[in-house]
N, C-alpha and C positions, 0 to 999 in steps of 0.2 A: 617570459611566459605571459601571455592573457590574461586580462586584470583578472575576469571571472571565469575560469577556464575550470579550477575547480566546482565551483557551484555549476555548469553546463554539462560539467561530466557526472556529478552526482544527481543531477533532474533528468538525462538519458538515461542513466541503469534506473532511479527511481523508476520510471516513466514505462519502461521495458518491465521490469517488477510489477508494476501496475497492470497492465495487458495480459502477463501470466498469472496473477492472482485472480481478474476475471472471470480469463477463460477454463480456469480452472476451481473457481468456486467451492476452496477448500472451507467453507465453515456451512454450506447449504445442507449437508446431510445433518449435521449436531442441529443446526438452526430447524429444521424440518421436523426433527425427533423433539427439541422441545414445544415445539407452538401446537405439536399433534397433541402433546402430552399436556395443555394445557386447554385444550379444548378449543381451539382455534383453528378453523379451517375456513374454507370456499373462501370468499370477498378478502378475507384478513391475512389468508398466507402469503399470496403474491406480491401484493407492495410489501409486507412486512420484508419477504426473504430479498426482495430485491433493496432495501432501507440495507440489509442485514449485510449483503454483499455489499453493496456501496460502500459501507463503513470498514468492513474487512480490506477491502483494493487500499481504501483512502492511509489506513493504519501500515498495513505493508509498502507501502510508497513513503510516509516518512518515517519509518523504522528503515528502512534501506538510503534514502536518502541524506540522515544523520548519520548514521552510522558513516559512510562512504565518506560523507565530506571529516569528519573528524578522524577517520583512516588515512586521509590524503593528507591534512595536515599534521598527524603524527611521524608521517613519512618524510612529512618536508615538501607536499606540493600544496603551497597558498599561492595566491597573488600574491602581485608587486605589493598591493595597499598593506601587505603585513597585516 
């Protein structure tokens, strides 16, 4: 097997994970309801929500990405390097 074939298959599904959590912008409605509810609007929502999505993509890409690589070697798929 590929020295690092695991780590390549866990940064593709990460990477794919990442593309679905953008285009799908699961935390913009919560993020939207608090910054209303705090009296933050015009100039301040828009980089805020886009900081707010950034960090949601970034968290879901390595919550999937460890997860995967430590699923693969509990299965028994490492590299050669042990």
């Amino acid at each position: 097997m590929p020295e690092r074939a695991p780590h390549y298959l866990s940064l593709g599904v990460a990477i794919l994970a990442g593309f679905w959590t953008a285009i799908n912008a699961p935390a913009t409605r919560l993020f939207e309801q608090t910054v209303r509810a705090l009296d933050l609007t015009g100039q301040v929502l828009s980089p805020l929500s886009l900081l707010s999505d950034s960090i949601a993509t970034l968290v879901a890409m390595a919550l999937v990405y460890f997860a995967l690589t430590e699923g693969l070697a509990r299965v028994g798929f490492t590299s050669d390097e042990g």
